[in-house]
SEBA-632681 format. One record per atom (N, C-alpha, C): residue in three letters; residue number from 1; y, x, z; atom name. Coordinates in steps of 0.2 Angstrom, whole numbers, plus 2048, in hexadecimal, padded with zeros to 3 digits. Each point is the difference from the previous one (the first is absolute). Example, Ala and Ser with C-alpha at 12.3 -4.5 7.8 and 13.67 -1.06 7.14 Angstrom:
<rs>
<r resn="ALA" resi="1" yy="7E4" xx="842" zz="827" name="N"/>
<r resn="ALA" resi="1" yy="806" xx="7FC" zz="800" name="CA"/>
<r resn="ALA" resi="1" yy="806" xx="804" zz="800" name="C"/>
<r resn="SER" resi="2" yy="805" xx="7FE" zz="7FC" name="N"/>
<r resn="SER" resi="2" yy="806" xx="804" zz="801" name="CA"/>
<r resn="SER" resi="2" yy="805" xx="7FC" zz="803" name="C"/>
</rs>
This chain:
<rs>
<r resn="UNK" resi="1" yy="492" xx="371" zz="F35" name="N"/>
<r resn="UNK" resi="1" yy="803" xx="7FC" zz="7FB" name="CA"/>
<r resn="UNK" resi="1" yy="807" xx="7FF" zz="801" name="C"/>
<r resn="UNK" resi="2" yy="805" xx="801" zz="7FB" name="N"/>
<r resn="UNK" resi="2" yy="805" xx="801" zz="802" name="CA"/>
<r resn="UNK" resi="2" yy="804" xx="7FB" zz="7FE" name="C"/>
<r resn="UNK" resi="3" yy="808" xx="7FD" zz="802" name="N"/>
<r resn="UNK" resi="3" yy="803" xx="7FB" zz="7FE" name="CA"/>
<r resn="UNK" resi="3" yy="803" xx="801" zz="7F8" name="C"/>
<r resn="UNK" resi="4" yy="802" xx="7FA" zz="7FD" name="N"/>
<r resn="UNK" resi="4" yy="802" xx="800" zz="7F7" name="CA"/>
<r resn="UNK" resi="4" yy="806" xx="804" zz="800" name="C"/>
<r resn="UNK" resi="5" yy="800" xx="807" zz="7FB" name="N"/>
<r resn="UNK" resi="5" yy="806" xx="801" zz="801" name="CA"/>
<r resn="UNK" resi="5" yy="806" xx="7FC" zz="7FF" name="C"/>
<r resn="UNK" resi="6" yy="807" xx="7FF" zz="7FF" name="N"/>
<r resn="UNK" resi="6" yy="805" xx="7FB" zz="801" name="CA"/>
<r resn="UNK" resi="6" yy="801" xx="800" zz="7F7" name="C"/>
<r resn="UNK" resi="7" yy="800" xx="803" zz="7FE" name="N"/>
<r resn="UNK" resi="7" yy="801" xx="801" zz="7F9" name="CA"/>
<r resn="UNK" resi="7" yy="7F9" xx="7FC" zz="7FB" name="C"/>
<r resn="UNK" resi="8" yy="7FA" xx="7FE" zz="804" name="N"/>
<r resn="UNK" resi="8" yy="7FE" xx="7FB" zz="7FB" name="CA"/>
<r resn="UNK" resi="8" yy="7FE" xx="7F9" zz="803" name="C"/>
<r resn="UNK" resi="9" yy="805" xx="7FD" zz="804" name="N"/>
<r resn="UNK" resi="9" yy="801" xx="7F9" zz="801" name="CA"/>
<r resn="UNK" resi="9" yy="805" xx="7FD" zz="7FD" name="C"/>
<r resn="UNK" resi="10" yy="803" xx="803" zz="7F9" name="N"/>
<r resn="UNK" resi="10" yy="800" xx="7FC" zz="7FA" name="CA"/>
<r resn="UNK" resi="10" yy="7FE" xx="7FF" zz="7FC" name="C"/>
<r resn="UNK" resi="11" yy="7F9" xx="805" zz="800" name="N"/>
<r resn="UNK" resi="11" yy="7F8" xx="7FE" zz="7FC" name="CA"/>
<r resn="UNK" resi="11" yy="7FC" xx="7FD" zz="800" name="C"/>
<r resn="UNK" resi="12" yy="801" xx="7FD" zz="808" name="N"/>
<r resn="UNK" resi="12" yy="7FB" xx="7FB" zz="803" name="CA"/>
<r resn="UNK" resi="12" yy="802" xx="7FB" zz="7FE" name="C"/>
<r resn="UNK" resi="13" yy="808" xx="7FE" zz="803" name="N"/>
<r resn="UNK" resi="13" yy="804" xx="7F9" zz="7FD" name="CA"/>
<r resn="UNK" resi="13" yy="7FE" xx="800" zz="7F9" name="C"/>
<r resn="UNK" resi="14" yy="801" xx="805" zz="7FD" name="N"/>
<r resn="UNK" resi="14" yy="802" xx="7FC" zz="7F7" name="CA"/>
<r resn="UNK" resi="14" yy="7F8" xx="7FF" zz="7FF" name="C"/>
<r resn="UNK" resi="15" yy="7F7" xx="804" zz="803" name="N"/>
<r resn="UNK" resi="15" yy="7FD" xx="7FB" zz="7FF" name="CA"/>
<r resn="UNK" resi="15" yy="7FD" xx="7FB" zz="800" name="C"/>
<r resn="UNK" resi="16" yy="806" xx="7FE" zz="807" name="N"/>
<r resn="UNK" resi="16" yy="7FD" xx="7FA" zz="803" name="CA"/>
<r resn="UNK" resi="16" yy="807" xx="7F9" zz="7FF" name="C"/>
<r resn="UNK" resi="17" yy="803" xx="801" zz="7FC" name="N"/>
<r resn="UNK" resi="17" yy="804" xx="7FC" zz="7F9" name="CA"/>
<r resn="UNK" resi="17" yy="7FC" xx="7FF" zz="7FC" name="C"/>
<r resn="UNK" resi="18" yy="7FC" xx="805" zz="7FD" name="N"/>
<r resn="UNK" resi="18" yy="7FB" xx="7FE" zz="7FA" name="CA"/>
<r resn="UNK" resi="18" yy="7FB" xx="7FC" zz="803" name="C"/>
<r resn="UNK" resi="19" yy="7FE" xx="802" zz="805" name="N"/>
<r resn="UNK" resi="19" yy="7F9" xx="7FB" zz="800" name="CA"/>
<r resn="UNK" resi="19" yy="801" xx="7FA" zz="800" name="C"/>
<r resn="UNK" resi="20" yy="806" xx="800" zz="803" name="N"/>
<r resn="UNK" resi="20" yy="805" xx="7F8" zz="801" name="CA"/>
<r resn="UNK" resi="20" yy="800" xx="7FC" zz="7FA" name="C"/>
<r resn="UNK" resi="21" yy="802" xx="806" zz="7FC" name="N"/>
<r resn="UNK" resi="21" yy="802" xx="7FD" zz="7F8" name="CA"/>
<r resn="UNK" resi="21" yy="7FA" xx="7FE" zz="7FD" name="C"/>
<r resn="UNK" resi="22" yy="7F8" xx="804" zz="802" name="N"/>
<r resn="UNK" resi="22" yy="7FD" xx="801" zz="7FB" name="CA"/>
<r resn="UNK" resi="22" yy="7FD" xx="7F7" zz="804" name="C"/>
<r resn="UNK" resi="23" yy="7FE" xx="800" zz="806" name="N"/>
<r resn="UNK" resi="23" yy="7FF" xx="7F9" zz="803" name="CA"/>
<r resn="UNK" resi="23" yy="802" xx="7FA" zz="7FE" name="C"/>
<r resn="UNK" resi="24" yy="806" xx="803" zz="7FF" name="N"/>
<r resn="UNK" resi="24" yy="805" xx="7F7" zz="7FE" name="CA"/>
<r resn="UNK" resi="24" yy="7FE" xx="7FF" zz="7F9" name="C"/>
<r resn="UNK" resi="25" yy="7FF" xx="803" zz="7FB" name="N"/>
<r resn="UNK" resi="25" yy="7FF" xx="800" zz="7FA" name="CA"/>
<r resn="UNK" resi="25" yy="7F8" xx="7FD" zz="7FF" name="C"/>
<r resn="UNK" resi="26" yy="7FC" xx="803" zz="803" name="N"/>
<r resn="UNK" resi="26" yy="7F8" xx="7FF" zz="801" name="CA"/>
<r resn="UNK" resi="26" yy="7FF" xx="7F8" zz="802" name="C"/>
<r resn="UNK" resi="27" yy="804" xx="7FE" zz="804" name="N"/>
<r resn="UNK" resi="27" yy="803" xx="7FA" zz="803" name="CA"/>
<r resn="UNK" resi="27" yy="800" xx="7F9" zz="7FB" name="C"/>
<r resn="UNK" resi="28" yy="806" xx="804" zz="7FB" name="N"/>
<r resn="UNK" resi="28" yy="802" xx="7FA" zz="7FB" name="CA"/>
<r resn="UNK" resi="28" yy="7FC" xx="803" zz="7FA" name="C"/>
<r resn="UNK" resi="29" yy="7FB" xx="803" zz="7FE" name="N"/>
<r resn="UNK" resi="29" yy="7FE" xx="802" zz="7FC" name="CA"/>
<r resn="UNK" resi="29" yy="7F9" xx="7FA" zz="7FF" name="C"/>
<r resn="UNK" resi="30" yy="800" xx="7FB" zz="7FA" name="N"/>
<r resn="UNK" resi="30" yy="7FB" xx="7FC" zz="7FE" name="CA"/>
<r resn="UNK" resi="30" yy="7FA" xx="806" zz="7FB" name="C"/>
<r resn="UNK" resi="31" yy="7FA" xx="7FE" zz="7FF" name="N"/>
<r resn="UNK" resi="31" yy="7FD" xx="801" zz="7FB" name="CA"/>
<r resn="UNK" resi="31" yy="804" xx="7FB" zz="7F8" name="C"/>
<r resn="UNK" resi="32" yy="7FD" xx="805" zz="7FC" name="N"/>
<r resn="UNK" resi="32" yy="802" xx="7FD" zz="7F9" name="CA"/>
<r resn="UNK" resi="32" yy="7F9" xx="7FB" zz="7FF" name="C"/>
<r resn="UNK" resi="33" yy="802" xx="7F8" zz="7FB" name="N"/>
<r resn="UNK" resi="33" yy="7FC" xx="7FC" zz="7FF" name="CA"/>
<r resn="UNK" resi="33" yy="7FB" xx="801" zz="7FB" name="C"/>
<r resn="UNK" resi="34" yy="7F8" xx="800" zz="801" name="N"/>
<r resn="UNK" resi="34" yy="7FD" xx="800" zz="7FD" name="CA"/>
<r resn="UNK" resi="34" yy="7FB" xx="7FC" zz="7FE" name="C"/>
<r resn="UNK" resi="35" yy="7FC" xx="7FF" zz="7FA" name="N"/>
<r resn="UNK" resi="35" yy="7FE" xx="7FA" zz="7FF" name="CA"/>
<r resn="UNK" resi="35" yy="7F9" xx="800" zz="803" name="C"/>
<r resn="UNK" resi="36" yy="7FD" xx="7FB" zz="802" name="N"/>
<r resn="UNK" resi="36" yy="7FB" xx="802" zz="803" name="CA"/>
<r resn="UNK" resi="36" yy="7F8" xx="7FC" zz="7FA" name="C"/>
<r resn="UNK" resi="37" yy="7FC" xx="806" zz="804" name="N"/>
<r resn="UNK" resi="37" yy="7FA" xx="800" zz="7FA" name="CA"/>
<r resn="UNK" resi="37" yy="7FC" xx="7FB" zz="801" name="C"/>
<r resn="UNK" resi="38" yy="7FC" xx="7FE" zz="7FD" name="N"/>
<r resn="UNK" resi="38" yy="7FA" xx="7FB" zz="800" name="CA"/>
<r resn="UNK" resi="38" yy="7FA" xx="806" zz="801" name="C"/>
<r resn="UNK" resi="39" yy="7FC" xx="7FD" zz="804" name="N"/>
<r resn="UNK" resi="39" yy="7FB" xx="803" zz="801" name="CA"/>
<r resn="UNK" resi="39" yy="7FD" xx="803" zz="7FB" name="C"/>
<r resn="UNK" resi="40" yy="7FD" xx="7FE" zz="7F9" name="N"/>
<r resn="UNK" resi="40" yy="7FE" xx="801" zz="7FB" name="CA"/>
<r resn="UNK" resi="40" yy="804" xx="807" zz="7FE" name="C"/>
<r resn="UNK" resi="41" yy="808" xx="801" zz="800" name="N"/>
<r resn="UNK" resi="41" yy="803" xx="805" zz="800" name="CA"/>
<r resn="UNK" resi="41" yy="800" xx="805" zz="804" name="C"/>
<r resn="UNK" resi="42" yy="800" xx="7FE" zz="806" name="N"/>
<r resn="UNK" resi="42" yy="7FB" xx="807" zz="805" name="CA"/>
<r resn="UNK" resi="42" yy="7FA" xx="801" zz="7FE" name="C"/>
<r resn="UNK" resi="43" yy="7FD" xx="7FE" zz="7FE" name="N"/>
<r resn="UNK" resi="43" yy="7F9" xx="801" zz="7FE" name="CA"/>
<r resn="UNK" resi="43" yy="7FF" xx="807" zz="7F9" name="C"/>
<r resn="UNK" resi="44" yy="803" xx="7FC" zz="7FC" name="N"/>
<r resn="UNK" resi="44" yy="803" xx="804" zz="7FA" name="CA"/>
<r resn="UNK" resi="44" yy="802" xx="807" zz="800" name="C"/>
<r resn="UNK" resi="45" yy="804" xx="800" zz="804" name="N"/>
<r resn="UNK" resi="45" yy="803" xx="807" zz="803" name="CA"/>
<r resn="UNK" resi="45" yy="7FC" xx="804" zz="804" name="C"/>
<r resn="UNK" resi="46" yy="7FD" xx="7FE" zz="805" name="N"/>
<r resn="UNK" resi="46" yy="7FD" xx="805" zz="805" name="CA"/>
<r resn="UNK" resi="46" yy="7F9" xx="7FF" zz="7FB" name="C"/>
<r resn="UNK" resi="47" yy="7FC" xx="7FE" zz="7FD" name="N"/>
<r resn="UNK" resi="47" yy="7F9" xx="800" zz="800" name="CA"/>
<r resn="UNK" resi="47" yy="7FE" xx="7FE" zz="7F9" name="C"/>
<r resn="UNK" resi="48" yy="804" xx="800" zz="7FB" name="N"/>
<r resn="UNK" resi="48" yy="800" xx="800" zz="7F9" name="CA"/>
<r resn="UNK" resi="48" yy="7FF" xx="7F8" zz="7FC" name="C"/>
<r resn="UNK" resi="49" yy="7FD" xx="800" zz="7FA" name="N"/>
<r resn="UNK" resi="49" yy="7FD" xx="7F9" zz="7FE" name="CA"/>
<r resn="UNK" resi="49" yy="7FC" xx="7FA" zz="804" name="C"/>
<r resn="UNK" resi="50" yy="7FB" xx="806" zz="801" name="N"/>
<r resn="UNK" resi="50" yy="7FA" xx="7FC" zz="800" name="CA"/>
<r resn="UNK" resi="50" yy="803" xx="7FE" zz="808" name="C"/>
<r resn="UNK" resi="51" yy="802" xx="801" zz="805" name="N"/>
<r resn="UNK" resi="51" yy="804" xx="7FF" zz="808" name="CA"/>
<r resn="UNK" resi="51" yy="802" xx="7FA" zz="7FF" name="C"/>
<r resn="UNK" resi="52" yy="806" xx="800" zz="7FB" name="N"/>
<r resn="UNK" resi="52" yy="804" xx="7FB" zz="7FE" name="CA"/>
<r resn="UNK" resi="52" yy="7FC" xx="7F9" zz="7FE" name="C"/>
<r resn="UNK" resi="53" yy="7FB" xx="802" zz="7FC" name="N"/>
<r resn="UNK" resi="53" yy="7FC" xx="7FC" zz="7FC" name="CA"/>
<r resn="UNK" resi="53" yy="7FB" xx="7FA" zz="807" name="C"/>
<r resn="UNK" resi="54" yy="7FD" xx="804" zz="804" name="N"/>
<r resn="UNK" resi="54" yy="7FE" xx="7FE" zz="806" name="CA"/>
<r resn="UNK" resi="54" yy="802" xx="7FD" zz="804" name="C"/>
<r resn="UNK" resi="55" yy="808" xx="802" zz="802" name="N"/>
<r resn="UNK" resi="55" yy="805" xx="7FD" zz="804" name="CA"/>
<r resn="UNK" resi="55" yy="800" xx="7F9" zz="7FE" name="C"/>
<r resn="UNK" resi="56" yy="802" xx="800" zz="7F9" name="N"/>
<r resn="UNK" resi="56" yy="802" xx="7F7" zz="7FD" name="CA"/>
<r resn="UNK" resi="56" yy="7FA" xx="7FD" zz="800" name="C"/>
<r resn="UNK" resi="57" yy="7F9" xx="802" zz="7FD" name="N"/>
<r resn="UNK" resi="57" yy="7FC" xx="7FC" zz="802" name="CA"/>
<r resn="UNK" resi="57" yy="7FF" xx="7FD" zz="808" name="C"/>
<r resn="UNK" resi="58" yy="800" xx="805" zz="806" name="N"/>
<r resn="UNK" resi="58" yy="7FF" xx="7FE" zz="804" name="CA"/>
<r resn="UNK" resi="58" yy="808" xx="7F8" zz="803" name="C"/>
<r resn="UNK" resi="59" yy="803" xx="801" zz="7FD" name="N"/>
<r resn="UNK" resi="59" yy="808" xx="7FD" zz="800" name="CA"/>
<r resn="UNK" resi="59" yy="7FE" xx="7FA" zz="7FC" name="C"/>
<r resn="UNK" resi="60" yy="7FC" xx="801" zz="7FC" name="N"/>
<r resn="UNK" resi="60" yy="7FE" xx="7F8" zz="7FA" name="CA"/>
<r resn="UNK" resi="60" yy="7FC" xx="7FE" zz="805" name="C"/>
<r resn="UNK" resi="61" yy="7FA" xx="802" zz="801" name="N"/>
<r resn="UNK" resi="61" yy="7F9" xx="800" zz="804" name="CA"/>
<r resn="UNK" resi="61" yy="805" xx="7FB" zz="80A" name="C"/>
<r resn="UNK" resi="62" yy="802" xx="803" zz="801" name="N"/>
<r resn="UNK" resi="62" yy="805" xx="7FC" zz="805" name="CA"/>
<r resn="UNK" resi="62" yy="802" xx="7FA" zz="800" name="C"/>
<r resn="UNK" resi="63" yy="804" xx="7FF" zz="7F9" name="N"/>
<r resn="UNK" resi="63" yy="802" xx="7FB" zz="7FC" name="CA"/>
<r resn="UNK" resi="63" yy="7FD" xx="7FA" zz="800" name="C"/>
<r resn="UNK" resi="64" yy="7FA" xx="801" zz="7FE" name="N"/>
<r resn="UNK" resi="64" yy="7FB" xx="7FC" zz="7FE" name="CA"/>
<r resn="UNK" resi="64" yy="7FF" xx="7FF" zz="7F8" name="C"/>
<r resn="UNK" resi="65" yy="805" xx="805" zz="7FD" name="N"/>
<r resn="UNK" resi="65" yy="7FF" xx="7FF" zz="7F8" name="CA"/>
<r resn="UNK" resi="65" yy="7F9" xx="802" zz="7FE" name="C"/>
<r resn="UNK" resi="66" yy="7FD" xx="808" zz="803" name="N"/>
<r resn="UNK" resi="66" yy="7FC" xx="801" zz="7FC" name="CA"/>
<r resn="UNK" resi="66" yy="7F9" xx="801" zz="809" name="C"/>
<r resn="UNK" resi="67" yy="7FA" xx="7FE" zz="7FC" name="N"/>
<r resn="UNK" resi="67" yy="7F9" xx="7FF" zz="805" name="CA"/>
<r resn="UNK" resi="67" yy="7FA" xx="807" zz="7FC" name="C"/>
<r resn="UNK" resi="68" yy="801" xx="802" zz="806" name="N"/>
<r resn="UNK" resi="68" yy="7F8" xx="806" zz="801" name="CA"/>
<r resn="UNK" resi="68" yy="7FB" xx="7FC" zz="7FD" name="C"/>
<r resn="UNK" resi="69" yy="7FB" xx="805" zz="7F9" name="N"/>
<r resn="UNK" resi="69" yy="7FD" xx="7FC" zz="7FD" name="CA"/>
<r resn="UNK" resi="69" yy="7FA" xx="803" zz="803" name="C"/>
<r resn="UNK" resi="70" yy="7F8" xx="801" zz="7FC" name="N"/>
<r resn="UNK" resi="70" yy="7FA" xx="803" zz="803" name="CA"/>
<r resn="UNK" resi="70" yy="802" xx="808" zz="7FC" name="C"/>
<r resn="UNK" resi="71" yy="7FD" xx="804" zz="803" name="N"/>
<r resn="UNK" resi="71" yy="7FF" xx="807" zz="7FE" name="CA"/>
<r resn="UNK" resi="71" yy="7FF" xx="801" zz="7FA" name="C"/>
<r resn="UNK" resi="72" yy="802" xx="804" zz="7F9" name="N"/>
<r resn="UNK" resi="72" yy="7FD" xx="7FE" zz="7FC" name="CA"/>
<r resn="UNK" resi="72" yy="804" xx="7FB" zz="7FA" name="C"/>
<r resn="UNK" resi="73" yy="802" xx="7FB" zz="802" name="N"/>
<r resn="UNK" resi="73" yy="800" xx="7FC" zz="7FA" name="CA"/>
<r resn="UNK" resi="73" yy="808" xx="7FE" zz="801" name="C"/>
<r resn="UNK" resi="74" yy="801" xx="800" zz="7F8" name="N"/>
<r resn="UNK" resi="74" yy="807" xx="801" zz="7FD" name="CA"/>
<r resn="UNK" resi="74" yy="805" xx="7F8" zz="804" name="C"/>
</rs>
């Protein structure tokens, strides 16, 4: 293995400027705000209506708004 020729230790530096650069950036770089979803909206999305539909009842059912009836009757 041989030593870096002299001719590219100004490739190395100006990498390792970048990385500096790319670090320092990475550093002060926030996420953009976004709105956050309601369950019933993740539901919707990954798993279609009826997901959605199941979510909110079990979220009313929670609640106490709405009570499990017998099998069968409306």
């Amino acid at each position: 293995m041989g030593a870096i020729p002299t001719d590219m230790w100004w490739f190395i530096g100006a990498c390792g400027v970048q990385l500096a650069a790319a670090a320092a950036l990475l550093r002060s770089w926030e996420p953009p705000d976004r709105p956050d979803l309601t369950p019933q909206a993740v539901a919707l999305l990954r798993g279609g209506r009826r997901a959605a539909l199941t979510v909110a009842l079990v979220a009313l059912h929670q609640r106490g708004a709405v009570a499990a009836g017998r099998r069968g009757t409306p």
